[in-house]
N, C-alpha and C positions, 0 to 999 in steps of 0.2 A: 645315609638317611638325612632326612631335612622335613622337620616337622615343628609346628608351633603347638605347645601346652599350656591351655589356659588355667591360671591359677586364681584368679580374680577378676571379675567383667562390670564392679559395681563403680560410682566416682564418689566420692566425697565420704558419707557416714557408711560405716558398713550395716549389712543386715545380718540375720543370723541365717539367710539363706543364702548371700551372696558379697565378698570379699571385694574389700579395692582393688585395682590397679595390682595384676602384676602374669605375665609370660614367659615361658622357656623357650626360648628357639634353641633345639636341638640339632648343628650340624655335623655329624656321625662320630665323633667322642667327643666332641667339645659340645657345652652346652653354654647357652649365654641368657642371664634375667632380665629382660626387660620390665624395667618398674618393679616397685618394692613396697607394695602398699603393705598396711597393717595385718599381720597374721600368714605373711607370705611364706616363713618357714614352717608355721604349722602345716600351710598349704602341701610346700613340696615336701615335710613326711606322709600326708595325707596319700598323695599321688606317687608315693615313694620313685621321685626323682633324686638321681645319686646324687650325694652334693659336692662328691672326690671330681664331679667332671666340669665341676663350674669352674669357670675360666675368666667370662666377664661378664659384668653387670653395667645397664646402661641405664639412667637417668633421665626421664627427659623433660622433669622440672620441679620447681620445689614448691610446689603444691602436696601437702600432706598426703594427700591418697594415693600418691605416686611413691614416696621413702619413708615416710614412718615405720616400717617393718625390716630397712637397713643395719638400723644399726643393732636389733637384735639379732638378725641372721650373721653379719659378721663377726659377732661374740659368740653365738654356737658355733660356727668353725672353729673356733679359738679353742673349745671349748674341748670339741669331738676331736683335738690334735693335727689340725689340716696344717701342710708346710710348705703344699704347692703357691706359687704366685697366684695372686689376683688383681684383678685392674678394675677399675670402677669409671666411665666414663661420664660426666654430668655437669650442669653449670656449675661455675668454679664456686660460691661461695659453699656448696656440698663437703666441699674437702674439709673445710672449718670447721662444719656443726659436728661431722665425725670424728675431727681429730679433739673437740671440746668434751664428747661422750668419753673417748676414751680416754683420755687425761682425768676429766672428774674422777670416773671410776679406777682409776691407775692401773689402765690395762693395757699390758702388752701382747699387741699379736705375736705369734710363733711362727705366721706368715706373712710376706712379704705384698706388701696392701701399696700397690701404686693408682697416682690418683689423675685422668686427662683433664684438662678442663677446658668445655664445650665455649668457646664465645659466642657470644648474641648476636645473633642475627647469619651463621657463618653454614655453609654448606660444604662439602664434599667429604673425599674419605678419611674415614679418622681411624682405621685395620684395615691392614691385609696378614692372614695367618693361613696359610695352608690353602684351603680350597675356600676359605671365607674370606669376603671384603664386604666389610662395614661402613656405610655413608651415614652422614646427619644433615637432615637440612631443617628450617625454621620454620613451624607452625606459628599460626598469629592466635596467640591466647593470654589471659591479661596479663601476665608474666612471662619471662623470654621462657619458649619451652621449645623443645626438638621433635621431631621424625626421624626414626633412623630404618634405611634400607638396609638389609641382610640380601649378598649376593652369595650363591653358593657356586663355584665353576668346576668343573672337572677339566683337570688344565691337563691330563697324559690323554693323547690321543688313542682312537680304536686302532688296532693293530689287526690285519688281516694274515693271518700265519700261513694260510695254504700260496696268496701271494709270496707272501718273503721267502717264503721255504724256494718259490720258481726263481726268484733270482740269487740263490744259493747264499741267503744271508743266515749263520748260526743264530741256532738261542739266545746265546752269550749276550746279542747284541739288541734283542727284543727291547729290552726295558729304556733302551737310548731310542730307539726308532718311537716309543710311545712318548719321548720326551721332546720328539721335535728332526732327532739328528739324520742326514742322508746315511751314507752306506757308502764307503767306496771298496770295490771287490779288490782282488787280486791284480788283474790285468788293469786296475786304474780306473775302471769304469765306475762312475759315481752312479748309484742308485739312490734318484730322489727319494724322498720322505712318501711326500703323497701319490704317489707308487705303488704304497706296500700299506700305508696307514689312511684311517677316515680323522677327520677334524673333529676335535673331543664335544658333547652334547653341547644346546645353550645352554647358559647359564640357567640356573633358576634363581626366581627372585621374589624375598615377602618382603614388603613394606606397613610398618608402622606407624600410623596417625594417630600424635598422642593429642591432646588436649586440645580445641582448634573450631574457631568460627568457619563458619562456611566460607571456602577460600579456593574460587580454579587455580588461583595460582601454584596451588599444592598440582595440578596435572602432570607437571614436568618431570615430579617424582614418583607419580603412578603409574605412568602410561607402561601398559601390557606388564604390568606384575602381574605373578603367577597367584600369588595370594595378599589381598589389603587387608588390614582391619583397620575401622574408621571408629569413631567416638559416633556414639548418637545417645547422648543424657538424655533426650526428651522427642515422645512423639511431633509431628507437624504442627500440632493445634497451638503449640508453646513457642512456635518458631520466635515472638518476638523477645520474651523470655531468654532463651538460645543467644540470640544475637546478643541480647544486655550481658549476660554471660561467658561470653565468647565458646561458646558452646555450638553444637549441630544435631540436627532432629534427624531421622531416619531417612526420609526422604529427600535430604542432603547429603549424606552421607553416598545413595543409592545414584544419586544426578550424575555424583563425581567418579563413579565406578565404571558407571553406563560411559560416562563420557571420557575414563582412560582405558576403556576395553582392556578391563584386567578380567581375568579367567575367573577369580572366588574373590565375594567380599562377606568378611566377617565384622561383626558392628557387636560395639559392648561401650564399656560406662554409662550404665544405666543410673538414671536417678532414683534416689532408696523410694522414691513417692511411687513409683511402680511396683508391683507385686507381680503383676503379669507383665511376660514378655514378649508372647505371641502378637500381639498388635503392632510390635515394631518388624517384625516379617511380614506383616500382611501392610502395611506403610511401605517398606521397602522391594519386596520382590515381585510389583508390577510396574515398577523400575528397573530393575537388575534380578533376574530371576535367580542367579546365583547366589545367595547374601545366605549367610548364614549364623546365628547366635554366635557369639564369644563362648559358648558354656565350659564354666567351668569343671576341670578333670577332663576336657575333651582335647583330645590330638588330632589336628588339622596337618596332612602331609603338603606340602609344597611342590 
């Protein structure tokens, strides 16, 4: 499975209808948070998302509405007995203000808390685990802050069994023919691979647009994702607003979508001066008819 759950889609103050900054990309037991705004572990009891499958946490700036609800989530782990590792990945001065909380408080975790740290301005991949490979690349917003791609691959190839069975290859050997290897029979004769197997699906791909003026430069890193989510804090009429901000309005968001023919774009960090949300779909999806709410408690598959 490969899915995004929204836990948060508002930016800056929260409302009591709608939470900062923060996401689960769920790739089939690992789960990873992107953003850690205020109230974020209330969130995931809310959406009873496990918290034994969190694995990594990604930052993609230190702007309050994006980790203020860090370091209370990683002292409930603490708290509930967790002993698996955890990684936090985020601009470097993040390591400090966490390791300053837990000093004050003179708390030791019971789990093993390693920390990356993101440099400004720096792109490519920063994971490879199993069937996940994670990239960051730099959004321009008024502090250094990130984007990060979640790739998911299915790297053992399809296996055709009625083929392999005709070139008298055992079961035994299935699981090596899905992992790439030829076959050599008996009599010496090599039985290619792509013979008997198909090439494992494409990859699929969501990308992350955290905090971010209107920027094509950011294409390179959309182009044909399977699922975006863009920032849009404020309808079109605010664009200059926006810009002063380094912010993006819906109809920015929608330009960039349309223009890396990515399959779905979801759009959130709303500003709390909004109540309704429906006017940023009706802004955006006669641009990109695909766009859909960040809403939160909702599961977007990939």
């Amino acid at each position: 499975m490969f899915a995004v759950t929204i836990l948060g889609n508002n930016s800056a103050i929260p409302t009591l209808e709608r939470h900062p900054t923060a996401q689960v990309v769920t790739c089939n037991e690992q789960l990873c948070l992107v953003d850690c705004g205020e109230g974020t572990q209330l969130q995931i009891a809310k959406y009873k998302i496990k918290r034994s499958r969190l694995r990594y946490i990604f930052i993609s700036h230190l702007h309050g509405d994006h980790y203020f609800g860090l370091i209370g989530l990683l002292n409930t782990l603490n708290l509930l007995g967790r002993t698996e590792p955890l990684s936090i990945y985020g601009p470097a001065p993040l390591e400090q203000i966490i390791q300053l909380q837990l000093d004050s408080a003179e708390t030791q975790l019971k789990y093993e808390l390693s920390f990356v740290p993101l440099t400004p301005g720096y792109s490519g991949i920063i994971l490879i685990d199993k069937e996940l490979q994670v990239s960051c690349f730099p959004t321009q917003h008024r502090i250094p802050c990130f984007g990060f791609s979640f790739e998911m691959q299915k790297r053992k190839r399809k296996l055709l069994p009625d083929q392999a069975r005709a070139y008298e290859i055992p079961a035994a050997y299935f699981s090596k023919l899905q992992d790439g290897e030829d076959y050599r029979r008996k009599d010496g004769t090599i039985v290619k691979n792509d013979w008997v197997t198909l090439p494992p699906p494409p990859a699929k791909r969501y990308v992350y647009c955290a905090d971010t003026i209107y920027d094509t430069g950011l294409l390179r890193w959309l182009e044909g994702a399977d699922l975006m989510y863009h920032e849009t804090t404020y309808l079109h009429e605010l664009h200059e607003r926006a810009a002063e901000r380094y912010h993006s309005t819906a109809v920015q968001a929608a330009s960039l979508a349309a223009a890396a023919r990515v399959k779905q774009l979801l759009i959130g960090h709303f500003s709390s001066k909004y109540t309704e949300l429906g006017p940023f779909l009706e802004e955006s999806r006669p641009i990109f008819e695909r766009t859909a709410i960040a809403e939160e408690g909702v599961t977007f598959l990939v």
